[in-house]
C-alpha positions as CSV (number, residue, x, y, z in Angstrom):
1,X,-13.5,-2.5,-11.2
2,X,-15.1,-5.6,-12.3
3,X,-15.6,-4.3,-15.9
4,X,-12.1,-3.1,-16.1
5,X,-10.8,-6.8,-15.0
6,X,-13.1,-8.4,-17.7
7,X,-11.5,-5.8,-20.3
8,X,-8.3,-7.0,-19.4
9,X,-8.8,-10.8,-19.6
10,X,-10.7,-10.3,-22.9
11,X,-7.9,-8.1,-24.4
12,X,-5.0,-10.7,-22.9
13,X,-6.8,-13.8,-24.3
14,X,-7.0,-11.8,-28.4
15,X,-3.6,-10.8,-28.2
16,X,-4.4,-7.1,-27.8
17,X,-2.9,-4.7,-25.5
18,X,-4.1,-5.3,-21.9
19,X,-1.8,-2.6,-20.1
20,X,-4.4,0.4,-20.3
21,X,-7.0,-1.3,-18.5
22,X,-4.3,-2.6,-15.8
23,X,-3.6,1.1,-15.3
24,X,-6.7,1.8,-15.0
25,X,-7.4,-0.8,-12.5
26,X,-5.1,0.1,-10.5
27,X,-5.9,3.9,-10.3
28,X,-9.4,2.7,-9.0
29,X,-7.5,0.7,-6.2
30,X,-5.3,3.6,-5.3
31,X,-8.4,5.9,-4.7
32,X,-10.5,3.2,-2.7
33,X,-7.7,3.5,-0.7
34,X,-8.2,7.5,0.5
35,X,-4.8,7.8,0.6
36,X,-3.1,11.1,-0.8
37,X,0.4,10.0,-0.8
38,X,-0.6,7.2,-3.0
39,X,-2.9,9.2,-5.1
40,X,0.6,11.6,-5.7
41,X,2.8,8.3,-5.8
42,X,0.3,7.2,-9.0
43,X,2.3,8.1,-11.6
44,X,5.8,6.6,-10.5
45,X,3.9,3.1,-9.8
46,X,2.0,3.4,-13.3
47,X,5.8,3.8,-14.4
48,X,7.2,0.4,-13.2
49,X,4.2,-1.4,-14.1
50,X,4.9,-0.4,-17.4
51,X,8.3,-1.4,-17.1
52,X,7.3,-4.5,-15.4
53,X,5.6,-5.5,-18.4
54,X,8.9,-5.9,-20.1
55,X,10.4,-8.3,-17.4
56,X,6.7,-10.2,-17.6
57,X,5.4,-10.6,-20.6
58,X,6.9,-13.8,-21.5
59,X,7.1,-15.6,-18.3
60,X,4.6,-18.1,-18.6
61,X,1.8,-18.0,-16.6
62,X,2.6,-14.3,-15.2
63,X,-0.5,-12.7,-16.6
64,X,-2.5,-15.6,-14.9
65,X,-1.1,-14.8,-11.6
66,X,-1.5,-11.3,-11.6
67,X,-5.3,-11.9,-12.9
68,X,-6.0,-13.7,-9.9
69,X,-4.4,-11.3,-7.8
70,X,-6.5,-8.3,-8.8
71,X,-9.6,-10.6,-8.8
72,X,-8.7,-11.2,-5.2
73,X,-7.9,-7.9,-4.4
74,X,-11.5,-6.7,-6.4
75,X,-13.1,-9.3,-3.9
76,X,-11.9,-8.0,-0.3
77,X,-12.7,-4.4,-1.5
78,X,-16.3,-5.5,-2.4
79,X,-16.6,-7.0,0.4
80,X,-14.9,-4.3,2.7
81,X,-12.4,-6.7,3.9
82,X,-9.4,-4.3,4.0
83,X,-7.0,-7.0,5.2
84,X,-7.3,-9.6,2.9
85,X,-7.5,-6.5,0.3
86,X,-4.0,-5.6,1.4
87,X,-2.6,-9.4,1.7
88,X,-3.7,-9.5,-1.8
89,X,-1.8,-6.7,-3.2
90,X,1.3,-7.6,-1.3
91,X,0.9,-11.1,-2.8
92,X,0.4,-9.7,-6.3
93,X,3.9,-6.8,-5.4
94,X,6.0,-10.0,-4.3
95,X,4.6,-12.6,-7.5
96,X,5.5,-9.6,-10.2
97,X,8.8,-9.1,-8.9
98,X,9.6,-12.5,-8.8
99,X,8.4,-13.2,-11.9
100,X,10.8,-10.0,-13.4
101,X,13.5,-11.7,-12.0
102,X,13.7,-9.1,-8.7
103,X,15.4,-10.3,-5.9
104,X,13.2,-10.4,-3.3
105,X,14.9,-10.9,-0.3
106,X,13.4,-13.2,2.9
107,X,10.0,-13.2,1.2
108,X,8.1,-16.4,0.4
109,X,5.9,-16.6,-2.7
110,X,3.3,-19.3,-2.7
């Protein structure tokens, strides 16, 4: 997972195309989780992160955001700390639609 976060930053940072190894990443999460539903759901949320990317990536300081998101969510799974694992992802859910502009009703960012 680590390797596919480095990927990311190094491709963000030369201009090149990122998205692959954001797919890829969160594949990896999706089958630490055991879960089949969201192993059979992996293709419609590979879809709206690809649309997401649209809404994104030209809101300043998105990609940041979500980097430190998955580097959050890499450390609770490393460290077996499902909670703060799932916290994580939420926090990264709620930044990305609020960064695309989504309505997201009763929710507080920070």
């Amino acid at each position: 997972m680590k390797l596919l976060l480095d990927k990311m930053d190094s491709a963000y940072l030369h201009g090149e195309n990122y998205t692959p190894y954001d797919a890829q990443f969160h594949s990896v999460i999706a089958k630490c989780t055991g879960n089949d539903v969201i192993m059979r759901l992996l293709p419609t949320i590979h879809e709206s992160i690809q649309a997401g990317y649209h809404h994104t990536q030209r809101v300043e300081g998105s990609y940041q955001r979500a980097s430190q998101c998955h580097l959050e969510m890499y450390r609770a799974i490393m460290e077996r700390d499902s909670e703060r694992a799932r916290q994580a992802a939420q926090r990264h859910m709620m930044q990305t639609m609020h960064d695309s502009c989504v309505e997201v009703p009763g929710v507080l960012i920070r």
